[in-house]
N, CA, C and O atoms as CSV, one atom per row, in Angstrom:
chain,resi,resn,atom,element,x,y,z
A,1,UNK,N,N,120.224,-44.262,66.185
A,1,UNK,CA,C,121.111,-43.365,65.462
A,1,UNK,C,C,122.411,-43.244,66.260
A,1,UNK,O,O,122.431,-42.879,67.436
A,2,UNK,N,N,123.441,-43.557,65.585
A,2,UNK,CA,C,124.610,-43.275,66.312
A,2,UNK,C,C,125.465,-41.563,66.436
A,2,UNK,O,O,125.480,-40.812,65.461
A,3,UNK,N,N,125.900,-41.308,67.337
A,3,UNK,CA,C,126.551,-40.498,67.589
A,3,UNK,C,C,127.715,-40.515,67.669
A,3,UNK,O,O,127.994,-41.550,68.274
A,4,UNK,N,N,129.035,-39.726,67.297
A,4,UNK,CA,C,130.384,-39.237,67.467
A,4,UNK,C,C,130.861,-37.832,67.464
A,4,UNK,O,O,130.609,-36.994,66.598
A,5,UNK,N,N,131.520,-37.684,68.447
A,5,UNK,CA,C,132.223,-36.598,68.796
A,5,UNK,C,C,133.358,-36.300,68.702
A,5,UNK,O,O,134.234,-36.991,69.223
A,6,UNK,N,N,133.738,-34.708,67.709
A,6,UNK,CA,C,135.280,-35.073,67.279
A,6,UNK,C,C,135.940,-33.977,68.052
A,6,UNK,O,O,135.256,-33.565,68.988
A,7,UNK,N,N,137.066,-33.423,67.893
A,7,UNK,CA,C,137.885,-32.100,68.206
A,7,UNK,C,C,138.881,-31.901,67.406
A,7,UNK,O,O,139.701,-32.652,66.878
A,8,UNK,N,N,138.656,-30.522,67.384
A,8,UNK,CA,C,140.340,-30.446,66.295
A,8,UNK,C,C,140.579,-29.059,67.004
A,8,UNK,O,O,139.659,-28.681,67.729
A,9,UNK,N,N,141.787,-28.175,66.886
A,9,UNK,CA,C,142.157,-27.329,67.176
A,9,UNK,C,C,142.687,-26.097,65.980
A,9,UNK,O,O,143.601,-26.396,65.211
A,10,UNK,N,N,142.090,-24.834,65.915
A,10,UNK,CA,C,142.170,-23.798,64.818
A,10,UNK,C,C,143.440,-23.125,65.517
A,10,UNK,O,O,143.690,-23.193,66.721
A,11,UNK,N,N,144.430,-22.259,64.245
A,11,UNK,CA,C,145.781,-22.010,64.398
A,11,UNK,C,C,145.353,-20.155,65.625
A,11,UNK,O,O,144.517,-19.253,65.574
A,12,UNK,N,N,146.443,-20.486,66.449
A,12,UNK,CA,C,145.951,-19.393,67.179
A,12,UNK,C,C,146.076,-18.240,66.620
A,12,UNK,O,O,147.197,-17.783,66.842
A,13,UNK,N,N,145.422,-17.558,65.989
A,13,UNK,CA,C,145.638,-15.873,65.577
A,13,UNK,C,C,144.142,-16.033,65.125
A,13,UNK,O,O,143.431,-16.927,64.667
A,14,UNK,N,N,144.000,-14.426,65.566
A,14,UNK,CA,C,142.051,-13.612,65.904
A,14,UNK,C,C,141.795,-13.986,63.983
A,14,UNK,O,O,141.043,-14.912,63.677
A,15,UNK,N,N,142.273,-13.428,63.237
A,15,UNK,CA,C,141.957,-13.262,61.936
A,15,UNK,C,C,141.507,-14.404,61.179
A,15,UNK,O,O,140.573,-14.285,60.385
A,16,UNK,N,N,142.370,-16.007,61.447
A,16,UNK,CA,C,142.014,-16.865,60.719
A,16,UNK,C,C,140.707,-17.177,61.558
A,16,UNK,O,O,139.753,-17.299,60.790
A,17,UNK,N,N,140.295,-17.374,63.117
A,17,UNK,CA,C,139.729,-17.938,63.353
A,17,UNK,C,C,138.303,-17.055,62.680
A,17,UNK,O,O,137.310,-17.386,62.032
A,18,UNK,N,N,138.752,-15.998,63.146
A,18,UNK,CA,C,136.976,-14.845,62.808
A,18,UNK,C,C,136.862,-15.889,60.948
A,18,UNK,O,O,135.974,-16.716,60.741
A,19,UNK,N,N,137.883,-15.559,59.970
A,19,UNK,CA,C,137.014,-16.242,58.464
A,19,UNK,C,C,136.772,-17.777,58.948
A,19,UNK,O,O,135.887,-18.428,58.393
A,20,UNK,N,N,137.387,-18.231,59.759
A,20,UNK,CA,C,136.934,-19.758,59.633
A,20,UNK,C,C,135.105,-19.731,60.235
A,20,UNK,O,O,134.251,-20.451,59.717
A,21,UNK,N,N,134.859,-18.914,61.204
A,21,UNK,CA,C,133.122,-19.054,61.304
A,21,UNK,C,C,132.819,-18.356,60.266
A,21,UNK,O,O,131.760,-18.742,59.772
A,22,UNK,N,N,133.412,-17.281,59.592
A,22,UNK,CA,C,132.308,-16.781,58.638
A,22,UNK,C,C,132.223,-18.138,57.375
A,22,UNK,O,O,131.283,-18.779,56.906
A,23,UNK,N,N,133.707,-18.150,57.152
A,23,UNK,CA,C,133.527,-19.414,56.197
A,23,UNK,C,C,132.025,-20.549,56.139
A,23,UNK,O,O,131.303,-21.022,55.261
A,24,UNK,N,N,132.121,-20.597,57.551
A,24,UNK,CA,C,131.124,-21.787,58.042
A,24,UNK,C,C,129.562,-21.220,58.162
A,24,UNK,O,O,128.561,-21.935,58.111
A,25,UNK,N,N,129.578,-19.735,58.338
A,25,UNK,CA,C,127.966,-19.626,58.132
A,25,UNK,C,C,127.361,-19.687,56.469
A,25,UNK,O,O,126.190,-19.435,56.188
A,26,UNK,N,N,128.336,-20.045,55.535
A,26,UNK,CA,C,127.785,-20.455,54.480
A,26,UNK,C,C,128.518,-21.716,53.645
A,26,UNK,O,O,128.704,-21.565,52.438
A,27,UNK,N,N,128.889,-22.835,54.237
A,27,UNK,CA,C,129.488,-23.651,53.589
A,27,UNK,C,C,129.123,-24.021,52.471
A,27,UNK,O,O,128.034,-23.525,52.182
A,28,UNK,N,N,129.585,-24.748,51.613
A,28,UNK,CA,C,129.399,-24.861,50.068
A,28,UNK,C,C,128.433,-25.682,49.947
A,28,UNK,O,O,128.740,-26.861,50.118
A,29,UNK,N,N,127.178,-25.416,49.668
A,29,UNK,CA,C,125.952,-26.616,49.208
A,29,UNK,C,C,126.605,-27.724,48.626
A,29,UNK,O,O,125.943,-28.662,49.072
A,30,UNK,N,N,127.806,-28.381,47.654
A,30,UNK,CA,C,128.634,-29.265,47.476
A,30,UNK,C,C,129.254,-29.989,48.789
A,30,UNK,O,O,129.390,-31.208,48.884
A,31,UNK,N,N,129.541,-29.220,49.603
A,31,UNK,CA,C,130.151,-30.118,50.939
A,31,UNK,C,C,128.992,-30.317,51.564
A,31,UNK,O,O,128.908,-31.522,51.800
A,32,UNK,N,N,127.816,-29.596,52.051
A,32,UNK,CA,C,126.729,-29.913,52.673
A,32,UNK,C,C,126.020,-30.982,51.803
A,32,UNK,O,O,124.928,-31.265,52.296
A,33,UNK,N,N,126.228,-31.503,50.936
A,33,UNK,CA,C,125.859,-32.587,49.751
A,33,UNK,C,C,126.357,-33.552,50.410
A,33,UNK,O,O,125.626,-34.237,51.125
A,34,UNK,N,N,127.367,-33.738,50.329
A,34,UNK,CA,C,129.038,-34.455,50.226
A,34,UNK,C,C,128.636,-34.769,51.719
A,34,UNK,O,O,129.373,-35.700,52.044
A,35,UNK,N,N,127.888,-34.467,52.700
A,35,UNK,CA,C,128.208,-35.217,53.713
A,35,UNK,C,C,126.754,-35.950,54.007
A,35,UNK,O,O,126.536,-37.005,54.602
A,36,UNK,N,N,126.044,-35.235,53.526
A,36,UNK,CA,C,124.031,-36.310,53.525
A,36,UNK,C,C,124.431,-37.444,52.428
A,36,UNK,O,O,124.016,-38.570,52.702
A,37,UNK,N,N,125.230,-37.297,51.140
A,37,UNK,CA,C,125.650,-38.408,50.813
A,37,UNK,C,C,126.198,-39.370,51.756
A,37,UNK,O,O,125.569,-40.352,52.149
A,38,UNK,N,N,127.583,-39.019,52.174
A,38,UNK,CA,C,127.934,-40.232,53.301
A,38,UNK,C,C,126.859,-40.833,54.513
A,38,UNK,O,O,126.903,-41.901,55.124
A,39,UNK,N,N,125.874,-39.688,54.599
A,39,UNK,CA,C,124.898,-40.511,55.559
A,39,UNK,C,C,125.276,-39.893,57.057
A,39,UNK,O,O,125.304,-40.525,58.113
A,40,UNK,N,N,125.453,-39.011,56.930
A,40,UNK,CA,C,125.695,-37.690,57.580
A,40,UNK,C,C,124.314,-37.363,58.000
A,40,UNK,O,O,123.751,-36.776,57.076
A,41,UNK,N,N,123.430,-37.535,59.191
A,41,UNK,CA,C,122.193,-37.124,59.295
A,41,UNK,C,C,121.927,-35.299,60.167
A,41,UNK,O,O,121.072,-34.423,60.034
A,42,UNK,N,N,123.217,-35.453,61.056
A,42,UNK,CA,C,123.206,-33.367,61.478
A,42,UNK,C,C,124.479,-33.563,61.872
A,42,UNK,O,O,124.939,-34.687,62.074
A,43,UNK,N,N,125.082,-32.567,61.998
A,43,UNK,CA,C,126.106,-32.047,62.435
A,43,UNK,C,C,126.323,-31.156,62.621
A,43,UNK,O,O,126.302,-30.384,61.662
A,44,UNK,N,N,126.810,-30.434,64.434
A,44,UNK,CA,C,127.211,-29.444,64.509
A,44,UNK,C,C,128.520,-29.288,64.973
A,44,UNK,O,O,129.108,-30.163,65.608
A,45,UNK,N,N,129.024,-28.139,64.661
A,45,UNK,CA,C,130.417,-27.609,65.285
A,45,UNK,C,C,130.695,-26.618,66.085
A,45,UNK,O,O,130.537,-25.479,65.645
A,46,UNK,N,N,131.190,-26.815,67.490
A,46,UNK,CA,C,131.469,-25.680,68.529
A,46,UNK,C,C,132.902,-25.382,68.106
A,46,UNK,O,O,133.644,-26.029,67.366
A,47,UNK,N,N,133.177,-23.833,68.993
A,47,UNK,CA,C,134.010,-23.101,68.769
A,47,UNK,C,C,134.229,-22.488,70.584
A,47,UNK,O,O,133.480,-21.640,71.069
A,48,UNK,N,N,135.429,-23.156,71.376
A,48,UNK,CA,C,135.844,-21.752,72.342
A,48,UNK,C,C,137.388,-21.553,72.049
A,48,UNK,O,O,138.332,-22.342,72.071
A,49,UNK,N,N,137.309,-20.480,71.825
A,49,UNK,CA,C,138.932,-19.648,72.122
A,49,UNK,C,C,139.020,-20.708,70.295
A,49,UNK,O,O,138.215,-20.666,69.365
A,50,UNK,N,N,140.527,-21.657,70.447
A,50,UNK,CA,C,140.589,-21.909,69.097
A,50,UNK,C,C,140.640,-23.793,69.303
A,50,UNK,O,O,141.574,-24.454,68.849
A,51,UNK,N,N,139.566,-24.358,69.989
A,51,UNK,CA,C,139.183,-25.501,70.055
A,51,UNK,C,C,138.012,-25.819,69.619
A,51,UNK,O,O,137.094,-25.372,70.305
A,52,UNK,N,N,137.621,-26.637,68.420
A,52,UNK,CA,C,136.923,-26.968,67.983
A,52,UNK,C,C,135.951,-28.379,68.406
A,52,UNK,O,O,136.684,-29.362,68.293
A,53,UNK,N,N,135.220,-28.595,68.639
A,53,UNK,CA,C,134.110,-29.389,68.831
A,53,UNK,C,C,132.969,-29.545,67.937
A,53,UNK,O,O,132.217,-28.630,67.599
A,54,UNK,N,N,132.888,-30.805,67.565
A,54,UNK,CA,C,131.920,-31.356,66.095
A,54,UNK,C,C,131.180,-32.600,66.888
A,54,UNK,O,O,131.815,-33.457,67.504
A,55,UNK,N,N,129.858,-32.572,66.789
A,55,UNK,CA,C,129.271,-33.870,66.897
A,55,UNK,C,C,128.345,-34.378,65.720
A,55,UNK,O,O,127.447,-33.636,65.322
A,56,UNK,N,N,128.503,-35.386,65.261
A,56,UNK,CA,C,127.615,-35.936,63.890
A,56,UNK,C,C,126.802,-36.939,64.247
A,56,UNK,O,O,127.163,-37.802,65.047
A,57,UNK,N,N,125.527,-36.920,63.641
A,57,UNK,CA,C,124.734,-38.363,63.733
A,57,UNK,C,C,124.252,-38.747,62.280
A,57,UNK,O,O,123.879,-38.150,61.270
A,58,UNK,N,N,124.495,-40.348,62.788
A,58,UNK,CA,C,124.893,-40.604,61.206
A,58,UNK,C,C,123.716,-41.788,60.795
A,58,UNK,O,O,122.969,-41.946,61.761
A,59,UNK,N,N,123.395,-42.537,59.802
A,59,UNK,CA,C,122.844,-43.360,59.297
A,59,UNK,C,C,123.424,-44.837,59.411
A,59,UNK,O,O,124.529,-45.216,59.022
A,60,UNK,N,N,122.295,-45.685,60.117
A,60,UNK,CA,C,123.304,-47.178,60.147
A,60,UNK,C,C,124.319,-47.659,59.010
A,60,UNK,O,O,125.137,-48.561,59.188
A,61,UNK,N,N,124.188,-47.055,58.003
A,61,UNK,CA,C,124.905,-47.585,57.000
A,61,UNK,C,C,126.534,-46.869,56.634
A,61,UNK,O,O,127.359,-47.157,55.767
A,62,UNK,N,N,126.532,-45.841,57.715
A,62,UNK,CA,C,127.396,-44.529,57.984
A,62,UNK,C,C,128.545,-45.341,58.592
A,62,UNK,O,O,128.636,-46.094,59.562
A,63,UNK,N,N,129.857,-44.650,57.121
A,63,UNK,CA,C,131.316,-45.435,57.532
A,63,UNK,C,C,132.288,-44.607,57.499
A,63,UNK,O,O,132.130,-43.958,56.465
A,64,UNK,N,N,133.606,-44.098,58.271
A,64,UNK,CA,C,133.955,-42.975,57.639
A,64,UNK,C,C,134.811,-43.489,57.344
A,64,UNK,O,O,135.746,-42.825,57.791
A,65,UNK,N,N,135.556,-45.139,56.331
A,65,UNK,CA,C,136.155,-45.635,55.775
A,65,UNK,C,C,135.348,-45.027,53.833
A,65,UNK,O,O,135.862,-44.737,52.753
A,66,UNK,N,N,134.027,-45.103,54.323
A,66,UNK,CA,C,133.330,-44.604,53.104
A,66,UNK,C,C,133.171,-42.978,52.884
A,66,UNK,O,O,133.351,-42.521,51.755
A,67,UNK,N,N,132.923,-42.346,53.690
A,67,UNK,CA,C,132.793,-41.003,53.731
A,67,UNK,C,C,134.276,-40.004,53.246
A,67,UNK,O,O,134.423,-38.859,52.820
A,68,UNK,N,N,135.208,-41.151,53.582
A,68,UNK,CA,C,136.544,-41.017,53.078
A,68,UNK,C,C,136.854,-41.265,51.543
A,68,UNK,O,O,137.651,-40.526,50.965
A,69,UNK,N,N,136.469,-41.899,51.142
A,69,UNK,CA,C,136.866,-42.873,49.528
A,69,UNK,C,C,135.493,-41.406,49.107
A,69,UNK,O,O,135.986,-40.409,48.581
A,70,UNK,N,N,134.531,-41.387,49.260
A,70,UNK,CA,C,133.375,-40.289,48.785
A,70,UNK,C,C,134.260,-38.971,48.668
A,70,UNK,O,O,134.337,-38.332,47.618
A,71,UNK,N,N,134.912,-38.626,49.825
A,71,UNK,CA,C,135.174,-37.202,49.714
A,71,UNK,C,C,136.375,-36.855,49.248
A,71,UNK,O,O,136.874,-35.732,49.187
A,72,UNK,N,N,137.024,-38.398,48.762
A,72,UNK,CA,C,138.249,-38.016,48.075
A,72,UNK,C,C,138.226,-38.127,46.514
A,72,UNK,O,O,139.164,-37.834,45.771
A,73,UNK,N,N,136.990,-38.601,46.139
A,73,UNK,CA,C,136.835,-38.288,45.027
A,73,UNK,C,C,135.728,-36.928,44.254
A,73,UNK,O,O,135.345,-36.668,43.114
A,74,UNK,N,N,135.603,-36.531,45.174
A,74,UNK,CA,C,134.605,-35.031,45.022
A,74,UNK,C,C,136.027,-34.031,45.152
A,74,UNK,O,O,136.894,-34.202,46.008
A,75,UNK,N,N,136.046,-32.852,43.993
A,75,UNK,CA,C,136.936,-31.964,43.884
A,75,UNK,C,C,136.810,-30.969,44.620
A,75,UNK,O,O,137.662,-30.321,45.227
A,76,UNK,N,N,135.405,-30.827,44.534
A,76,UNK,CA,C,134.856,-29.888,45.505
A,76,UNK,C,C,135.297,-29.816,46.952
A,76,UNK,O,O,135.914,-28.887,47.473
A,77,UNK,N,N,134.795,-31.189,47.648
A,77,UNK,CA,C,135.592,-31.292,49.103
A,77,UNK,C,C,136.700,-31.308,49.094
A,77,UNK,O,O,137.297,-30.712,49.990
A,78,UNK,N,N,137.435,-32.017,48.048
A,78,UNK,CA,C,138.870,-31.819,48.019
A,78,UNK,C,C,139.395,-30.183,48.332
A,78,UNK,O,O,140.201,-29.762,49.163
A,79,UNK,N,N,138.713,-29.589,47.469
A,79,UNK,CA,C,138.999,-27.633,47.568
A,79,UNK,C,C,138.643,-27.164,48.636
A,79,UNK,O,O,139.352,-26.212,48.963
A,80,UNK,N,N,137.448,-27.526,49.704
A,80,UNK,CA,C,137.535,-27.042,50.662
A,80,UNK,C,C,137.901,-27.617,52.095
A,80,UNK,O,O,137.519,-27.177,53.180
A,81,UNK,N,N,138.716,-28.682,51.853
A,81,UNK,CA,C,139.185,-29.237,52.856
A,81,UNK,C,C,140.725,-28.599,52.560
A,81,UNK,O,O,141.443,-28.285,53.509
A,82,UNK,N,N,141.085,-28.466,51.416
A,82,UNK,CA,C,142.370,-27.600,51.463
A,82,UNK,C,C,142.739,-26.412,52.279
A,82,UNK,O,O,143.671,-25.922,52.917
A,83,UNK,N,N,141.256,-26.172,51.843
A,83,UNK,CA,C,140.709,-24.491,52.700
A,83,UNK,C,C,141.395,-24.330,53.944
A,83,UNK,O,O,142.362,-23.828,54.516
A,84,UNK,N,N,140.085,-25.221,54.078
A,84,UNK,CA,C,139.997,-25.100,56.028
A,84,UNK,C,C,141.293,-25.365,56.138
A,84,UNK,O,O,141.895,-24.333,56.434
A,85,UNK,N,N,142.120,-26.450,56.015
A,85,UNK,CA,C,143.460,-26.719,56.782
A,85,UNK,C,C,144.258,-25.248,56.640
A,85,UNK,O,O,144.997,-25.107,57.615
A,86,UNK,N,N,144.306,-24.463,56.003
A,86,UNK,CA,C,144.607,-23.288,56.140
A,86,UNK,C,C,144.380,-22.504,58.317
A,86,UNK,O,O,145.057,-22.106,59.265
A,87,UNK,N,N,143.812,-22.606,58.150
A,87,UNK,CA,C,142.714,-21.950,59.148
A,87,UNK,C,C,143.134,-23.753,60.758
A,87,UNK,O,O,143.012,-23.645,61.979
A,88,UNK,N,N,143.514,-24.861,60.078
A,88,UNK,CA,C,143.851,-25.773,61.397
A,88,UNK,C,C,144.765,-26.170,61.821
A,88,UNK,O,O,145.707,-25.965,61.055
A,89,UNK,N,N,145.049,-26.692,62.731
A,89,UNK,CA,C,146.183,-27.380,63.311
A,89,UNK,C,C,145.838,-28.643,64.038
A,89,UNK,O,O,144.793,-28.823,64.663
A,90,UNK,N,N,146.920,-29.589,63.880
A,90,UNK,CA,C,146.552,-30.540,64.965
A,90,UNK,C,C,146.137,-30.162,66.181
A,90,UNK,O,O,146.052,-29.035,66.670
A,91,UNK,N,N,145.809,-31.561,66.758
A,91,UNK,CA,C,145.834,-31.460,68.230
A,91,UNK,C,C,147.034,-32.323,68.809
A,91,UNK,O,O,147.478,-33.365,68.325
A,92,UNK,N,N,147.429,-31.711,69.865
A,92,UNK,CA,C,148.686,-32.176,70.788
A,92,UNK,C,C,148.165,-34.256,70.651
A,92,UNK,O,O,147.154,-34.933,70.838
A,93,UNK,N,N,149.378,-34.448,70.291
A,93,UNK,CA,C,149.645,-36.157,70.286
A,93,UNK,C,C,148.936,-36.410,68.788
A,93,UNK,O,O,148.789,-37.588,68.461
A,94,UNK,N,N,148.611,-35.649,68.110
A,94,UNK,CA,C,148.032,-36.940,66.803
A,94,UNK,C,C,148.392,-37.156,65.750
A,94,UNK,O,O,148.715,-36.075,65.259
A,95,UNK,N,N,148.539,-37.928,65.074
A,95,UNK,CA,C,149.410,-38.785,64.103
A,95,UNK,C,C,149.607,-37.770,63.106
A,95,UNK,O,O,148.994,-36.724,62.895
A,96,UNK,N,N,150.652,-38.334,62.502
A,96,UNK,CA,C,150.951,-37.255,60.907
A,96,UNK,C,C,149.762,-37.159,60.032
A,96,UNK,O,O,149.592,-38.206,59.408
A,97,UNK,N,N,148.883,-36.242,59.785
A,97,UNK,CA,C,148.011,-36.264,58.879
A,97,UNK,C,C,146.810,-36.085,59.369
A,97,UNK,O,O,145.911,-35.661,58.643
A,98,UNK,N,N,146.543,-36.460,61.042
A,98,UNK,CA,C,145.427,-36.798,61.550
A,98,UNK,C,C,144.504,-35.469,61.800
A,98,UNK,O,O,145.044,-34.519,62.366
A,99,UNK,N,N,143.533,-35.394,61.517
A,99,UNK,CA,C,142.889,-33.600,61.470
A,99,UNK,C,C,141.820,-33.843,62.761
A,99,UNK,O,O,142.316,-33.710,63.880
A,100,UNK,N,N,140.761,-34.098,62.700
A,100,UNK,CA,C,139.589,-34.630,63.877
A,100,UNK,C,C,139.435,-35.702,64.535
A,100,UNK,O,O,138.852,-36.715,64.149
A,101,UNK,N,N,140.095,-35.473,65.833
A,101,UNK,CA,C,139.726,-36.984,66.812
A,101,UNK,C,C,139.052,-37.204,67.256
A,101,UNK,O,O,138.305,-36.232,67.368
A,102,UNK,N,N,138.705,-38.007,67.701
A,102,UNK,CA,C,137.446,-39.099,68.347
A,102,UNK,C,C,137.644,-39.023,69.447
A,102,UNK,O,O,138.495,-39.808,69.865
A,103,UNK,N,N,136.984,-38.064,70.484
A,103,UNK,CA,C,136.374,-37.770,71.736
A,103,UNK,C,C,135.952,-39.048,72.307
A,103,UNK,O,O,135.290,-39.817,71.609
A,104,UNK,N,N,136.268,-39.349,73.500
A,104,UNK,CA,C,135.665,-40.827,74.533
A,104,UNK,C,C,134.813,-39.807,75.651
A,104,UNK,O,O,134.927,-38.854,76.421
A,105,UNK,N,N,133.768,-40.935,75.012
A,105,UNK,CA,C,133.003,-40.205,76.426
A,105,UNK,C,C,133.100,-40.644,77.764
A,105,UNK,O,O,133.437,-41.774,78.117
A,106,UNK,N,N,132.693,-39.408,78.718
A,106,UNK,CA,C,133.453,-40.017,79.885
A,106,UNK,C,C,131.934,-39.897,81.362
A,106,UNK,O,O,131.982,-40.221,82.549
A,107,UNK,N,N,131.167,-39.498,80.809
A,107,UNK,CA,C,130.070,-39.491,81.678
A,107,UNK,C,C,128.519,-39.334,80.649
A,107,UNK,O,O,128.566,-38.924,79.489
A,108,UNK,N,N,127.476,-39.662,81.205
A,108,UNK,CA,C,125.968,-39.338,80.200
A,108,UNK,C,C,125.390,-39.619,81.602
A,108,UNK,O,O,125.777,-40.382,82.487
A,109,UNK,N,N,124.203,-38.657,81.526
A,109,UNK,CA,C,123.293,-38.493,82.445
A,109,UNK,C,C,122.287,-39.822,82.079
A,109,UNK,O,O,122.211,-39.964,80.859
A,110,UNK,N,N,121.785,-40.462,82.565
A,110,UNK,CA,C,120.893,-41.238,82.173
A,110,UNK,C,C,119.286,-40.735,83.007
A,110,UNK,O,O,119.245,-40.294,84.156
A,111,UNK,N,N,117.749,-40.989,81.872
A,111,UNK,CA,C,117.030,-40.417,82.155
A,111,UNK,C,C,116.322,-41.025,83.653
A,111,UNK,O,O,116.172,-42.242,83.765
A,112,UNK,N,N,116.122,-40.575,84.196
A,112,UNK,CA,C,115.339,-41.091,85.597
A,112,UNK,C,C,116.252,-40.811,86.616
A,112,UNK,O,O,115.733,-40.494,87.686
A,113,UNK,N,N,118.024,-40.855,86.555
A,113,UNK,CA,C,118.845,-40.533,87.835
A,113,UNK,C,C,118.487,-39.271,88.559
A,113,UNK,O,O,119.095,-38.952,89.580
C-alpha cells in the first residue's frame, strides 16, 4: 500500500480555523464517497497552530491524475472544495493554484535499528 504525505496551510485567524475542524468532524458522506471512489484507502489530517498535515493510503490502482478528472466532475466536491478554500491558503513557494504539497520524506525508522 502506498503512502503520501501532503501540507497545506489554513488562513491565520482563530474563527476560520475553529469551523474548518468542526467542518471536518462531519464531512459530507459525498466527499467521503468521492475519495474510496478514487481508491483512497484512509486518510488522516493534522492540525498545529494553522498548518495542516494529511497522510493518505491509497490502492495500487490510485492516481491523483484520476482522483482529479473524478472530483471535477462530482458537484458535490466541487461545493466543498470551494468551501474549504475559504478557510486556506497556500503554502510559501507554490504554484498558482497549487493547494496540497507533497511532503519528501526525510528519515523512517526501520524495524530492528
Amino acid at each position: 500500500m502506498k503512502r503520501y504525505c501532503l501540507a497545506l496551510d489554513l488562513k491565520e485567524d482563530t474563527g476560520l480555523i475553529s469551523a474548518y475542524d468542526e467542518y471536518h468532524k462531519n464531512v459530507w458522506p459525498e466527499v467521503k464517497e468521492s475519495l474510496k471512489e478514487a481508491g483512497i484507502l484512509d486518510m488522516e489530517i493534522y492540525r498545529t497552530g494553522n498548518r495542516l498535515f494529511m497522510i493518505i493510503k491509497v490502492s495500487p490502482e490510485f492516481s491523483f491524475e484520476n482522483k482529479a478528472a473524478l472530483d471535477a466532475a462530482n458537484p458535490k466536491v466541487q461545493e466543498w472544495e470551494t468551501l474549504m478554500s475559504a478557510f486556506q491558503k497556500p503554502l510559501p513557494g507554490s504554484k498558482p493554484g497549487e493547494k496540497w504539497l507533497f511532503m519528501e520524506r526525510v528519515f523512517k525508522l526501520e524495524p530492528g535499528e
